[in-house]
Structures are given as structure tokens and as C-alpha cells.
C-alpha positions in Angstrom: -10.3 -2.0 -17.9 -6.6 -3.1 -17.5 -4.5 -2.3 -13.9 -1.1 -2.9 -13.4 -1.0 -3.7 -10.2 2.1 -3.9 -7.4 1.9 -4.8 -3.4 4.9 -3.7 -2.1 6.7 -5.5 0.9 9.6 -5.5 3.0 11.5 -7.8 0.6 9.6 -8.3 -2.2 7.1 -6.3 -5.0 4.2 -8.4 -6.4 3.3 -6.9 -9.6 0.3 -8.3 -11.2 -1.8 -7.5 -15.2 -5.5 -7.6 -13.8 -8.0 -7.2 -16.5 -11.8 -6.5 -15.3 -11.3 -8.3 -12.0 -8.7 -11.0 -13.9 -5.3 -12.0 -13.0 -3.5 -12.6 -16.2 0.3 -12.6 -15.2 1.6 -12.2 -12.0 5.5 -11.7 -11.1 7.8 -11.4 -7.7 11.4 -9.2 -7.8 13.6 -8.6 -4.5 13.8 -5.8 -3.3 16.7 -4.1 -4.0 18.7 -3.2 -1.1 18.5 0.3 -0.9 17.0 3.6 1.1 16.1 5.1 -2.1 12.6 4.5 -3.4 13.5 7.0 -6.0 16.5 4.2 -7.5 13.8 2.1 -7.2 11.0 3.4 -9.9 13.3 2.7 -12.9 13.7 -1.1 -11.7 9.7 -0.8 -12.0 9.5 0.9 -14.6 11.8 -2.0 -16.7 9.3 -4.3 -15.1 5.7 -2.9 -16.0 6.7 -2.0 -19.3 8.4 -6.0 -20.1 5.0 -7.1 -18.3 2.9 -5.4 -21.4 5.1 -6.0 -23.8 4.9 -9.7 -23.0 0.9 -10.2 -23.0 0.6 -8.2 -25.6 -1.7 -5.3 -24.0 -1.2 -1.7 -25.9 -2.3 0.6 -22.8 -3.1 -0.1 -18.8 -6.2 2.5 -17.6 -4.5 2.9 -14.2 -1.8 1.2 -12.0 -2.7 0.4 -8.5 -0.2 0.5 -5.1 -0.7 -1.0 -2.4 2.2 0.3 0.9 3.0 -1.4 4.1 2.0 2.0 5.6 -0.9 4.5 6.4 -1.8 6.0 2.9 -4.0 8.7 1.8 -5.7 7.4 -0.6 -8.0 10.7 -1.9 -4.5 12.8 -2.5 -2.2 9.5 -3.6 0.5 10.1 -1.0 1.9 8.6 2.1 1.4 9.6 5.2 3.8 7.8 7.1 7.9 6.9 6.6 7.5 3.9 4.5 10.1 1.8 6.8 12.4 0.8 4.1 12.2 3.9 1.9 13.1 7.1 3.4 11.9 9.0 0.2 9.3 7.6 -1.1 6.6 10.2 1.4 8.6 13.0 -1.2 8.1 11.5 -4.9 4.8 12.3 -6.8 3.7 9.6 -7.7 0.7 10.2 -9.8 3.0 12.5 -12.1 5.1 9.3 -12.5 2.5 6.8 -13.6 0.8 9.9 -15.9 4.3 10.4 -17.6 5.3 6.9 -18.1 1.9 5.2 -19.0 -0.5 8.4 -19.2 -2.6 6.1 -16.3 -4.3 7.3 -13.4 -2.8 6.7 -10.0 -4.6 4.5 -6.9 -2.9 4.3 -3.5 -3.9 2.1 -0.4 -2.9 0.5 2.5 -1.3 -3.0 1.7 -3.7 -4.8 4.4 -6.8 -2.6 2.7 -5.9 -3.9 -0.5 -5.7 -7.7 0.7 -9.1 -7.5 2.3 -10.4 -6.0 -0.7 -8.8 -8.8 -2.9 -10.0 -11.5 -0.4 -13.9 -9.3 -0.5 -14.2 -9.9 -4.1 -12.1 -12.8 -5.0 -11.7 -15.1 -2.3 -12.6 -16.0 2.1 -14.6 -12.8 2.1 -16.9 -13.2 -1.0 -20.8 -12.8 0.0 -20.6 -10.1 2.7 -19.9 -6.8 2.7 -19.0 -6.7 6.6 -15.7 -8.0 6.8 -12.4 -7.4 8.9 -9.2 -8.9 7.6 -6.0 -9.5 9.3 -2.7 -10.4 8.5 0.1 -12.3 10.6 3.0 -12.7 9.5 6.5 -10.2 10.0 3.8 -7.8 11.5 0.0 -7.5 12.0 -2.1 -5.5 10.1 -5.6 -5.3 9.7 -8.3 -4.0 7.8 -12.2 -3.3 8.0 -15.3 -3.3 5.3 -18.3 -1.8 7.0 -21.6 -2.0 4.7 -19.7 -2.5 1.7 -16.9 0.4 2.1 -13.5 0.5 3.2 -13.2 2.0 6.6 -10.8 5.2 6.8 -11.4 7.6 8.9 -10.5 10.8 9.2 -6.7 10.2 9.3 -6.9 7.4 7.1 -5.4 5.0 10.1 -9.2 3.3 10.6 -9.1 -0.1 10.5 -5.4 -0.4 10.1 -3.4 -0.7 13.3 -4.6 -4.0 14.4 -0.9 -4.6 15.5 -0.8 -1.9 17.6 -2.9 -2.5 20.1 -2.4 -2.5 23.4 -2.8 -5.6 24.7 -0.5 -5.1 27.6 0.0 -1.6 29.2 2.9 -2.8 31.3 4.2 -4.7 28.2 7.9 -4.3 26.3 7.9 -1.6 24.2 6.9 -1.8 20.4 8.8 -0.6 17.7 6.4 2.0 16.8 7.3 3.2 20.8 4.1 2.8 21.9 4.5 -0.5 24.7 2.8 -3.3 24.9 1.5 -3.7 21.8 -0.2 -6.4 19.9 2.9 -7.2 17.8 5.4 -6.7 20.5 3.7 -9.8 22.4 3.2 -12.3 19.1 4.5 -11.3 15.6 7.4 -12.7 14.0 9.6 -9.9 13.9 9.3 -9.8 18.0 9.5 -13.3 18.6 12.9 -13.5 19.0 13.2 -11.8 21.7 9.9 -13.4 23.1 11.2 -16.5 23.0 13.9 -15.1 25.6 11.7 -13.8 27.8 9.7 -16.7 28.8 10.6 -19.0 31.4 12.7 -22.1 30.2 14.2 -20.3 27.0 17.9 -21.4 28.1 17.0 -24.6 27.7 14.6 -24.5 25.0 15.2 -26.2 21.5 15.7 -22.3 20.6 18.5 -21.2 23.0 20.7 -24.3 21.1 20.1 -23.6 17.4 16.3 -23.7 16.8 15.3 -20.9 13.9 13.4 -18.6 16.0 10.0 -18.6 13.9 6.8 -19.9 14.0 7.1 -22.4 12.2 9.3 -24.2 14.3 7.3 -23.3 17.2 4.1 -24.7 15.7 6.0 -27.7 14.7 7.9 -28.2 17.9 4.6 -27.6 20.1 2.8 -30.5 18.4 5.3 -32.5 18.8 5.4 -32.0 22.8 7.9 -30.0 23.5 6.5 -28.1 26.7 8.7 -24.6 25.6 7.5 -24.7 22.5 3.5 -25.4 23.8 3.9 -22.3 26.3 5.2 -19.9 23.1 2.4 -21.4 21.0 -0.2 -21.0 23.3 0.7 -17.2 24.4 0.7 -16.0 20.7 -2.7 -17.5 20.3 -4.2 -16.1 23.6 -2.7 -12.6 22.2 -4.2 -13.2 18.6 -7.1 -14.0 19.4 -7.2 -11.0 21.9 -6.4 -8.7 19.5 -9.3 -10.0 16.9 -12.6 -9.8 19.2 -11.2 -6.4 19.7 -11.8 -6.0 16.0 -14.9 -7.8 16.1 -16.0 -5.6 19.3 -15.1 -2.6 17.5 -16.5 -3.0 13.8 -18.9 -5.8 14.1 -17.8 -7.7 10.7 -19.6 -11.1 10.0 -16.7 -12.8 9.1 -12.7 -12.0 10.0 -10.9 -13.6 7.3 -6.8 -14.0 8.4 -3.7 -14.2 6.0 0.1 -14.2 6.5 2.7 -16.6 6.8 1.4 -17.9 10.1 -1.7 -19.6 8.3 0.4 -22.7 7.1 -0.8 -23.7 10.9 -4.1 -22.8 10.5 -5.7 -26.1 11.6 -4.7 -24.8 15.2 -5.2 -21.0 14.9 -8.7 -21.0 13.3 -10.6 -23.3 15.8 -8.8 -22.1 18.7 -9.5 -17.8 17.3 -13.3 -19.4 16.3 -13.7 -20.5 19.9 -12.6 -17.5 21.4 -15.1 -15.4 19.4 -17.7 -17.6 20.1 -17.0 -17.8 23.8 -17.2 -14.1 24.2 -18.4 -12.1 21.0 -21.8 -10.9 23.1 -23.4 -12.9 19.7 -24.8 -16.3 18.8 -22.1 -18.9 18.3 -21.2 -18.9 14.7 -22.4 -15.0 14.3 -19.2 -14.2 13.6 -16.8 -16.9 10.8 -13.8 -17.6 11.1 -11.7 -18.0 7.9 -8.3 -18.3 6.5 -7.6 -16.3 3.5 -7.8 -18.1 -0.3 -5.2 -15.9 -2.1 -2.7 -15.6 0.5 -0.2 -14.5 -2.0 -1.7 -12.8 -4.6 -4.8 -11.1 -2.6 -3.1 -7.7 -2.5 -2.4 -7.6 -6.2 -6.4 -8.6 -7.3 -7.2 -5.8 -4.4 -5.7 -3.0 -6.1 -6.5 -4.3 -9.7 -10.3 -3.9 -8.1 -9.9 -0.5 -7.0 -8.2 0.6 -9.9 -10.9 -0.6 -11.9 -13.4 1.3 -9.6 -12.0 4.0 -9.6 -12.0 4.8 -13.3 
């Protein structure tokens, strides 16, 4: 069974050959910078088809594609405007992958996909109760429950981790919904976090400081009190927004991803603690893990579910 697999993002497609669960190439393009999803397919197109002409494989049984958006994933379409594609909610997709490759079409969620790449192939191996999240521009989330992928009846189950409300007399989100998870601690708000708190004019940040969380993480262990105070309130909202998830779906192990993980030796204990402290459950009920294929987890996701889905 052979799945060309892609996990789009804002900047970047992951396009991946999985055959019967393995990776055997694996390739990153920009993103073209464009509104047009439709002047996008030929760029993919060139790519899939140099990507099997290179290994050497003479058919694919399906390509998997995984969306930074709520997808329907019975009728292969998206529900939602994919942010940086106006179009894309308009192109039939599954006529374009039958035309080109004669292969059968499988949509999902991009954070559905990761967990289900991380459930077979990495932190989430060995139990099929499982929530997945995944910090990095935004936050998005994703449940197992008894060995399925939650849905729902709108297909947004599971998914809107970032939206949240944490704070009902919060900023408002982008989505216009206020005081949502990623309005208080993701890094395409933290920006203008950083100039709300107290202390911000003269903060490492207000006089050149990239305004990420990198520098925050690295800043606050070096001692810099600003920095701390931004650290410590985007962990207090994390960590918020995940035993919500574990209140709600009960996993036995939350496994996180996303850019934010290269400080994992401070988020995990301090998430782990929280859960611990106030999951209604034994200590250690519920593990705390950071993802193993940050990078490629999407990718192996979708090359699973294409493979299932056959």
C-alpha cells in the first residue's frame, strides 16, 4: 500500500512516499505566495510526480491531506476558509488526485493527522486514549477516544483546543471569539502580549528583542524578571487549556508538538504537575509527553489513514 502524503502549513508543504506505515522520502517546498490554491496544484503536481519518478514506485493507492482547518473528512472537502487559500473550499479535490494518479482521496485536519502519526509511530504508541496538542503559530488539538478519531457531528470535535475561552473578559481572538486560548499564549499573539504586560517598555523586547518564544524561554532562564512573567503566564494558560482537554476526553496520555517544544524541559514538568495537581485522578494517571516526530508526524498520519482507508 503506497500514500503520497502532504501536511500543508502556513509556509510550507511536507510531502512524504509512505509505504505500509514506512517513510521512504520526505520533502519541504515554500509556499508560494499566492491566494490561489488552484495555481498551487500544478506546483504539486510537478512535485508528486518527480517524488515517484525518483524512488522508482509505478503507482501510489491513495494520496493523503492533511489542512490547517476543520475538514470533512467522509465527503473530502473543507469546511472552513483555509486562511491562506481563498479557493481551495471550491476545488474538487478527489477528481484531481483520480485524474492525475487514478488514487483515492483522504482529507483531515492537520492536528488529527499529527496525533494519528504520533498514535502509531511515535509519544502515543501503546494507547488508544490519546489527546494531542500543538503549540506553535497557533494551537490545535486533537482527540483519540477508544481507538477512533473524535469528530463529531460538525467534524470540529477535538480540534479547537486554541479556542478556548480561557478568559471571557480577554482580548479578542482572531477567529472573533475573545479571550481565547491563543489570544493569551500562541506565537502569532505574542507580540502584542508582550505589550500588554506590565514592564514591556523596558523589556529586552521593547529595544530589539525578536518577539518569540524562544527568546522568552531563553531570556527567562537567564533572569530576566520580564521575560519570567511572559514565560510563566503562557504556561499557566497552557496548561489551562490541556486539563480542559483531559477534563473533557479523559485521554491517558496528552502528547504536545510545535515549535514551542525545543523548551520542553520547562513546559512538560511544569503541564505534568498541573495535571497531577488537579486531574480528579492518581498522580501519573494521565502522561505527559513531548511528541517524537515533531516534523514529520503529520506526513506518517495521513500515510496511515490512507492506508486504512483502502
Amino acid at each position: 500500500m503506497t500514500v503520497i502524503a502532504l501536511d500543508f502549513g502556513g509556509t510550507r508543504i511536507k510531502f512524504g512516499l509512505v509505504e505500509h506505515g514506512q517513510l521512504l522520502s520526505a520533502d519541504t517546498i515554500t509556499v508560494p505566495s499566492s491566494d490561489s490554491f488552484a495555481a498551487l496544484l500544478p506546483i504539486i503536481e510537478q512535485h508528486i510526480n518527480h517524488m515517484l519518478k525518483v524512488s522508482v514506485t509505478p503507482a501510489i493507492d491513495s494520496i493523503g491531506m492533511a489542512f490547517p482547518t476543520i475538514v470533512d473528512s467522509d465527503r473530502m472537502r473543507l469546511l472552513y476558509k483555509y486562511v491562506k487559500y481563498n479557493d481551495a473550499n471550491d476545488i474538487d479535490l478527489s477528481a484531481w488526485a483520480q485524474k492525475n494518479w487514478g488514487a483515492a482521496l483522504v482529507m483531515e485536519n492537520d492536528a488529527r493527522a499529527a496525533l494519528v502519526g504520533e498514535w502509531q509511530h511515535g509519544a502515543g504508541k501503546g494507547t488508544d486514549n490519546l489527546v494531542m496538542v500543538t503549540i506553535g503559530t497557533g494551537v490545535g488539538s486533537a482527540a483519540l477516544v477508544n481507538g477512533r478519531l473524535l469528530k463529531g457531528s460538525h467534524y470540529l470535535a477535538g480540534n479547537l483546543g486554541g479556542h478556548q475561552n480561557i478568559r471571557f473578559d480577554g482580548v479578542r481572538c482572531n477567529c472573533g471569539n475573545m479571550g481565547c486560548l491563543e489570544s493569551e499564549a500562541s506565537s502569532w499573539a505574542l507580540p502584542d502580549i508582550l505589550k500588554r504586560m506590565t514592564g514591556y517598555l523596558k523589556s529586552p523586547f521593547a529595544k530589539g528583542e525578536k518577539p518569540d518564544y524562544e527568546a522568552v524561554f531563553r531570556l527567562a532562564a537567564a533572569g530576566n524578571a520580564f521575560a519570567i512573567k511572559v514565560r510563566d503566564h503562557s504556561l499557566e494558560v497552557w496548561a489551562a487549556g490541556i486539563l480542559n482537554l483531559v477534563y473533557a476526553y479523559d485521554p491517558e496520555r496528552v502528547v504536545i508538538g510545535g515549535g514551542v517544544m525545543h523548551s520542553a524541559d520547562v513546559i512538560l514538568p511544569f503541564i505534568q504537575s498541573k495535571i497531577d495537581q488537579a486531574a480528579w485522578l492518581p498522580k501519573g494517571a494521565v502522561e505527559v509527553r513531548a511528541a517524537i516526530e515533531p516534523d514529520w508526524a503529520g506526513v506518517l498520519g495521513m500515510g496511515y489513514l490512507g492506508m486504512v482507508s483502502k
